[in-house]
Backbone as a printed PyTorch tensor [residue, N CA C, xyz], in Angstrom:
tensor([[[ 31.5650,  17.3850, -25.1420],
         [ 31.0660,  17.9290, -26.3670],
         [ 30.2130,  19.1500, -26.0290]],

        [[ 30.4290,  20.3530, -26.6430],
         [ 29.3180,  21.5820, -26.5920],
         [ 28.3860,  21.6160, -27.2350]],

        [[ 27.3710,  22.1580, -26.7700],
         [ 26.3950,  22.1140, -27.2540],
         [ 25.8090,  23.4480, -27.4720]],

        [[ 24.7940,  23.6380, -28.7000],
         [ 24.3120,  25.2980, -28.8720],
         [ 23.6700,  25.8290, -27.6450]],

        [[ 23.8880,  27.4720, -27.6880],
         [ 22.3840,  27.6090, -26.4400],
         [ 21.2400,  27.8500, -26.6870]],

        [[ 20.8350,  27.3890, -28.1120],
         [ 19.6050,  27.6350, -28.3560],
         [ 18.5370,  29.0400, -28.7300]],

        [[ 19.4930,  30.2620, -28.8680],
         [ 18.8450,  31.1150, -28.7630],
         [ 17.8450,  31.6450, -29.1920]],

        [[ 17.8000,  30.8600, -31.0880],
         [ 16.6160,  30.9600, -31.6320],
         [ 15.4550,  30.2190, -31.7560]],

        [[ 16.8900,  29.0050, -31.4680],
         [ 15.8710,  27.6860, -31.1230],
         [ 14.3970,  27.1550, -31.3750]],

        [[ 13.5940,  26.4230, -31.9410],
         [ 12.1340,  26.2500, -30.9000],
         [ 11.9740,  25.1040, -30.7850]],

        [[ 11.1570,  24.0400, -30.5810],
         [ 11.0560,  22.6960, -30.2540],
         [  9.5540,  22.5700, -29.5370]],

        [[  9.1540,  21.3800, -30.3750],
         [  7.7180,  21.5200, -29.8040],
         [  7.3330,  20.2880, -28.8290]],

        [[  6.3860,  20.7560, -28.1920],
         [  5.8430,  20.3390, -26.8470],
         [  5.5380,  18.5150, -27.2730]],

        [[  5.7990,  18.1330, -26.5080],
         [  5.1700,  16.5240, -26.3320],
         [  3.4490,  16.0040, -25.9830]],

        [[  3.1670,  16.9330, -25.2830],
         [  2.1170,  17.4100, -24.6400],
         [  1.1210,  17.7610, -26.0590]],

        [[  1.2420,  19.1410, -26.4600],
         [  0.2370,  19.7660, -26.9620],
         [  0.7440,  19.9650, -28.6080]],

        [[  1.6090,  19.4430, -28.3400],
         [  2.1330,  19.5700, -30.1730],
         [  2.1920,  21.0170, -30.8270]],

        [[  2.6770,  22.2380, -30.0330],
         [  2.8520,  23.2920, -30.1540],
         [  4.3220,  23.5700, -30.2630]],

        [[  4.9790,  24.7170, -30.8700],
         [  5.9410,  25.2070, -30.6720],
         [  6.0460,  26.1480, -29.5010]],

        [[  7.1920,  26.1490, -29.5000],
         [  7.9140,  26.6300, -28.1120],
         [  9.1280,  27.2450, -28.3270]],

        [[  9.4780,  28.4550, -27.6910],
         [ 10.9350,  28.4800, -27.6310],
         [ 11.1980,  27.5280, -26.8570]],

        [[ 12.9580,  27.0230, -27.3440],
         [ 13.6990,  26.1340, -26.8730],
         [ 14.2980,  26.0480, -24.9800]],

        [[ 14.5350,  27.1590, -24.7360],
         [ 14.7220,  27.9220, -23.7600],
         [ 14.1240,  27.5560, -22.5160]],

        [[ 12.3790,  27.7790, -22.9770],
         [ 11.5520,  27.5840, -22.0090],
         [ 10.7220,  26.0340, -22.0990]],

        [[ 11.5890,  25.3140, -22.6570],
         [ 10.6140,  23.6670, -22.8170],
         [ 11.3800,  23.2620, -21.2630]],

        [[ 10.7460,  22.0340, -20.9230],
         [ 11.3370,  21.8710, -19.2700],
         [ 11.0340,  20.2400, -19.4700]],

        [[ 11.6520,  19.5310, -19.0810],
         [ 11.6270,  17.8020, -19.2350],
         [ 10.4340,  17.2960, -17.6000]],

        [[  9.4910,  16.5770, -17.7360],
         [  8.5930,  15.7340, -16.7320],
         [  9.2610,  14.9720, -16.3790]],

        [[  8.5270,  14.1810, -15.1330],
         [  9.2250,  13.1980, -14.5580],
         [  9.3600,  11.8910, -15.7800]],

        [[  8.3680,  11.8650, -16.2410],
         [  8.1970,  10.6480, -17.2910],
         [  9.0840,  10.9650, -18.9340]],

        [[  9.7720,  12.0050, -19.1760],
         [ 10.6100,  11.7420, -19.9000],
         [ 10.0670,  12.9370, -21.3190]],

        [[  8.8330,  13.2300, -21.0390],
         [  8.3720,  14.5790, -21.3350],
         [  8.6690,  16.0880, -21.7810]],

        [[  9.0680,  16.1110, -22.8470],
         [  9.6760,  17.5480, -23.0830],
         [  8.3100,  18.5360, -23.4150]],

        [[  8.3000,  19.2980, -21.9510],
         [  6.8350,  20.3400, -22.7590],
         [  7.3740,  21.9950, -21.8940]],

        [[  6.3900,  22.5680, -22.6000],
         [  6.5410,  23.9300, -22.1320],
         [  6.3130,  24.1410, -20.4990]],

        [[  6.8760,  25.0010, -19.7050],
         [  7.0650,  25.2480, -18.5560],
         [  5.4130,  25.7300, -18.0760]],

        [[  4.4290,  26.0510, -18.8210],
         [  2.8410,  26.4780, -18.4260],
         [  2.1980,  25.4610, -18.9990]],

        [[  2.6000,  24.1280, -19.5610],
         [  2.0640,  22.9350, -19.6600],
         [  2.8430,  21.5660, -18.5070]],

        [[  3.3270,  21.9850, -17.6560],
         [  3.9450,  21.3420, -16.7080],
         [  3.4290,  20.6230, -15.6780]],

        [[  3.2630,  19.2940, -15.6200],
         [  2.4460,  18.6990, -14.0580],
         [  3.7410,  17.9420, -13.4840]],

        [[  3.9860,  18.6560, -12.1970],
         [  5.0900,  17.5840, -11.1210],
         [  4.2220,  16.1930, -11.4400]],

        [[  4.9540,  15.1840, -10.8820],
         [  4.5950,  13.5420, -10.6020],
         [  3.8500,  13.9380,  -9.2980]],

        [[  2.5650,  13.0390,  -9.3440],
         [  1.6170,  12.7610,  -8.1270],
         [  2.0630,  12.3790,  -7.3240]],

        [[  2.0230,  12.6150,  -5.8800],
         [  2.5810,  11.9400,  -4.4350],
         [  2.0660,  10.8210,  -4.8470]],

        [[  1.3630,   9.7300,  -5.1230],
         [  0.6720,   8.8770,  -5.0690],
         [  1.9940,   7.8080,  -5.9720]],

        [[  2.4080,   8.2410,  -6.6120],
         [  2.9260,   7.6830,  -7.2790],
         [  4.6830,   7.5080,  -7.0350]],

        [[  4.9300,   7.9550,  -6.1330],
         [  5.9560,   7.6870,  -5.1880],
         [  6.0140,   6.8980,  -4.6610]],

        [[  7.1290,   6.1880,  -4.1510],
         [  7.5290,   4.6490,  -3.2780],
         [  7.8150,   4.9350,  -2.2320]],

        [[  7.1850,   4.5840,  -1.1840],
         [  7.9460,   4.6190,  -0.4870],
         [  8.2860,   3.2230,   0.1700]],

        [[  9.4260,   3.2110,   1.6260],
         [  9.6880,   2.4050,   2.0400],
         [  8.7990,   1.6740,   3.0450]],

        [[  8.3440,   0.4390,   3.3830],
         [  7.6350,   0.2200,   4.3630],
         [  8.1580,  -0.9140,   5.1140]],

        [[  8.3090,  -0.9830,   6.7320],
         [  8.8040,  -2.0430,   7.3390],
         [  8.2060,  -3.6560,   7.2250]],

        [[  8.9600,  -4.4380,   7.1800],
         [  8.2430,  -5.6850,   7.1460],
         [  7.8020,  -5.7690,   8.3360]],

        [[  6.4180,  -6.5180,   8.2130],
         [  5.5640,  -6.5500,   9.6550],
         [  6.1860,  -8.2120,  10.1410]],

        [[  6.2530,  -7.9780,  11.1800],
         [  6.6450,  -9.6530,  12.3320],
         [  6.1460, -10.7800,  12.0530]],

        [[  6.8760, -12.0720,  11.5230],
         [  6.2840, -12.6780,  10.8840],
         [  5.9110, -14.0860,  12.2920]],

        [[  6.7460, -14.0920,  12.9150],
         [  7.2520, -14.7520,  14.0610],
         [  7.1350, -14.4670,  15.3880]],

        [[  7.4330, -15.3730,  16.3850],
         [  7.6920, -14.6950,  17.4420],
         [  9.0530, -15.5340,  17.8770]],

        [[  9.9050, -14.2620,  18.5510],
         [ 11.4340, -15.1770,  18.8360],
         [ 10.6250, -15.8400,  20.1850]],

        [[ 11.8910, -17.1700,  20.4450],
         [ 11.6520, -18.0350,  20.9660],
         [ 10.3780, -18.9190,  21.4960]],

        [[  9.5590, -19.1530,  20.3470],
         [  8.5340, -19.6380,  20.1180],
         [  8.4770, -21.3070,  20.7140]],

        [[  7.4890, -22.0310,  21.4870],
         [  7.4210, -23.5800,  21.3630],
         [  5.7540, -24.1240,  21.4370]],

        [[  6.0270, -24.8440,  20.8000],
         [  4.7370, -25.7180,  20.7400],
         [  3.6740, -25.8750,  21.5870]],

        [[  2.1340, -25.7350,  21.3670],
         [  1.3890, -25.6650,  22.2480],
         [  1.2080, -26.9960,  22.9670]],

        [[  0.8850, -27.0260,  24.3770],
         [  1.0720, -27.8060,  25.0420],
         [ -0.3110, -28.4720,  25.2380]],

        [[ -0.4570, -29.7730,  25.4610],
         [ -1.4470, -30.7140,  25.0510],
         [ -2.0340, -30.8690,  26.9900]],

        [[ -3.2020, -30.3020,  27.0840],
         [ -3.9010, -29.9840,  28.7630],
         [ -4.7440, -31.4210,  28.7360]],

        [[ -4.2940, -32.3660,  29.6830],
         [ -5.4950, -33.1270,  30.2930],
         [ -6.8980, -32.7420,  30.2460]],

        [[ -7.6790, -33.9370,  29.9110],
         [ -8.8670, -33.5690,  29.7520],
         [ -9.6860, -33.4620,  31.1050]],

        [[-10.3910, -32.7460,  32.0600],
         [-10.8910, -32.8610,  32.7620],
         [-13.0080, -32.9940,  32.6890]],

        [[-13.5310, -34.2960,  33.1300],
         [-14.6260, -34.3910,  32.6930],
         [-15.0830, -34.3430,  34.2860]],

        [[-15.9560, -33.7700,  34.6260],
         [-16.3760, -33.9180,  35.9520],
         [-18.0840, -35.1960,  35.6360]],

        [[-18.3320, -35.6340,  36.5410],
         [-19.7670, -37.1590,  36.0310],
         [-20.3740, -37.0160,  37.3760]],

        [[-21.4990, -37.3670,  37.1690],
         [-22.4990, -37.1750,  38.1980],
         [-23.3350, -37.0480,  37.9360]],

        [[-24.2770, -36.3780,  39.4930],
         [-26.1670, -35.7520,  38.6530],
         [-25.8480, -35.0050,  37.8860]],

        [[-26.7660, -34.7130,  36.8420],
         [-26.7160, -33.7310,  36.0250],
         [-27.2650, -32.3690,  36.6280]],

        [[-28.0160, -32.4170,  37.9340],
         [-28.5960, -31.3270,  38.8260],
         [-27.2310, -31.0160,  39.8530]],

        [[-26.0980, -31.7240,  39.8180],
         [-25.3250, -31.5420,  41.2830],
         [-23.9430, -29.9050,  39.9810]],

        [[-24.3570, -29.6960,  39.4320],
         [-23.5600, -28.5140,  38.6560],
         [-23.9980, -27.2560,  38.7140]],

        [[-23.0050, -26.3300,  38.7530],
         [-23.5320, -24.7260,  39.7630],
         [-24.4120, -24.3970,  38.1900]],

        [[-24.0150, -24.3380,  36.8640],
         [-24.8490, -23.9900,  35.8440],
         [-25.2430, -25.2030,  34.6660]],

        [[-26.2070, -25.4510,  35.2460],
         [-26.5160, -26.0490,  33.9780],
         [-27.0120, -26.2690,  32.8920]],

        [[-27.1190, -26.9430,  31.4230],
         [-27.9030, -26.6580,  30.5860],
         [-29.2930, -26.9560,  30.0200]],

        [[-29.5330, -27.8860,  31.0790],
         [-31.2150, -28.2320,  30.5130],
         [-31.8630, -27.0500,  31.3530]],

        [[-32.8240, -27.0540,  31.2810],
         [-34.0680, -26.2810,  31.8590],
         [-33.4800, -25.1490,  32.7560]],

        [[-32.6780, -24.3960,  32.4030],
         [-32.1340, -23.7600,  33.0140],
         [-32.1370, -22.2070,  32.5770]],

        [[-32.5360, -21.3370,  33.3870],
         [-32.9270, -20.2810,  33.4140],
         [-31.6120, -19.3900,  33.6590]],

        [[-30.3510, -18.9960,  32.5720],
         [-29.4840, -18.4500,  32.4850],
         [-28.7020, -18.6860,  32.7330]],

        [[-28.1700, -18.1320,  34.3460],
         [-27.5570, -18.6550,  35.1690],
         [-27.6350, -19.1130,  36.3990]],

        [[-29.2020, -19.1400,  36.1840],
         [-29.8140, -20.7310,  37.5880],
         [-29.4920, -21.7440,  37.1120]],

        [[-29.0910, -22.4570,  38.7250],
         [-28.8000, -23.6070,  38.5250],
         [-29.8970, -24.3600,  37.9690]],

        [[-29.4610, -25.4990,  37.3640],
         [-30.5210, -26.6630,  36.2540],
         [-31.2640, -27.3410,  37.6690]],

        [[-31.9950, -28.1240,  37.8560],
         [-33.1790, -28.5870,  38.8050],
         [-33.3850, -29.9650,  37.6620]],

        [[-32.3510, -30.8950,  37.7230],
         [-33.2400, -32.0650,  36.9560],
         [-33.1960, -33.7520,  37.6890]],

        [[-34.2430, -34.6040,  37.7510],
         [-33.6540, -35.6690,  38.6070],
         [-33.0910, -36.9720,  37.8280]],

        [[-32.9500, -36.5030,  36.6830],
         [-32.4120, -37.8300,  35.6290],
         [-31.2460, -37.7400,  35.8850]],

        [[-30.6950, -38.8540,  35.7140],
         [-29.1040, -39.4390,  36.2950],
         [-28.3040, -39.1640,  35.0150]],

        [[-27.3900, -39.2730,  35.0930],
         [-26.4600, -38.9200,  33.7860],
         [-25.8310, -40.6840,  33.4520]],

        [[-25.8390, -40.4560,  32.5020],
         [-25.4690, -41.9370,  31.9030],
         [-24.1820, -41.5870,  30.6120]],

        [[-23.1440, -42.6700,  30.9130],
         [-22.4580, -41.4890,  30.3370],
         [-21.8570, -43.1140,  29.8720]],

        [[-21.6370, -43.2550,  28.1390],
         [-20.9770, -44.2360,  27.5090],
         [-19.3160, -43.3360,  26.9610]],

        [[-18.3650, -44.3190,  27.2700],
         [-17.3720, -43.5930,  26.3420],
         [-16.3610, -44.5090,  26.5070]],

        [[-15.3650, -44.7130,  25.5570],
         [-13.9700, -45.4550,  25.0920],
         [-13.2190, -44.7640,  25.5070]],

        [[-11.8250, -44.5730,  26.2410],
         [-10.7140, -43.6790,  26.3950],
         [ -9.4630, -44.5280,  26.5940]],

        [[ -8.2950, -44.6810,  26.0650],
         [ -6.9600, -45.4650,  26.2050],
         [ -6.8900, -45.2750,  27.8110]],

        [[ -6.7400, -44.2370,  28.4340],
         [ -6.7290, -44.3280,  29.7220],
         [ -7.6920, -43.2460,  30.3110]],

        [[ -7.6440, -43.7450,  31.5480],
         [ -8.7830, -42.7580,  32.3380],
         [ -8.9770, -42.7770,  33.8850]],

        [[ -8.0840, -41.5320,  34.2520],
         [ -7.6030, -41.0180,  35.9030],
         [ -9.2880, -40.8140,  36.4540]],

        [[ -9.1460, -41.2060,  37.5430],
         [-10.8060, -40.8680,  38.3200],
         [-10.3130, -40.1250,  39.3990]],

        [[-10.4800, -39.4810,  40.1680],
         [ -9.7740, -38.7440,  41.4330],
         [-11.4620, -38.4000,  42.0040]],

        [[-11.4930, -38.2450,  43.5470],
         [-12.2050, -38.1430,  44.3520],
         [-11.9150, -37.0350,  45.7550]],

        [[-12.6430, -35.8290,  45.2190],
         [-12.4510, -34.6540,  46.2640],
         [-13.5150, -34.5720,  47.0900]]])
């Protein structure tokens, strides 16, 4: 279908509610019919862009593994740092014995 070319044309702005020649109206990104000196491009901001999905996983992943408990028993003075009366990382200086209550299903003793 043809269409006129408008020559006398006018058509008014969306924008400012002015007339216009027909000629010089220009369509916005948003659907906007306004004059070519009432014209704003679309904001970068308002563009999409694409963004990678970040790693959700790791391939060949397995279960963390369950470490023996190691309790070392003794003086409480025979340990390179200890925590009573102890001045950082000087060794502790104490002569109370360690007394030590506890329940465990099983319990390895080893002697070095």
């Amino acid at each position: 279908m043809a269409h006129a070319r408008g020559k006398y044309a006018k058509a008014v702005s969306d924008r400012s509610g002015m007339e216009f020649p027909y000629k010089e109206m220009v369509k916005e990104w948003n659907g906007s019919l306004v004059h070519r000196s009432e014209f704003e491009p679309k904001h970068p901001q308002l563009k999409r862009f694409s963004h990678s999905v970040d790693p959700q996983s790791l391939k060949n992943a397995r279960t963390a593994r369950t470490e023996p408990v190691v309790v070392n028993v003794g003086i409480a003075g025979d340990s390179v740092f200890g925590i009573q009366n102890s001045g950082g990382t000087q060794p502790a200086v104490t002569e109370q014995k360690l007394i030590m209550l506890s329940r465990v299903g099983e319990v390895t003793v080893t002697t070095s």
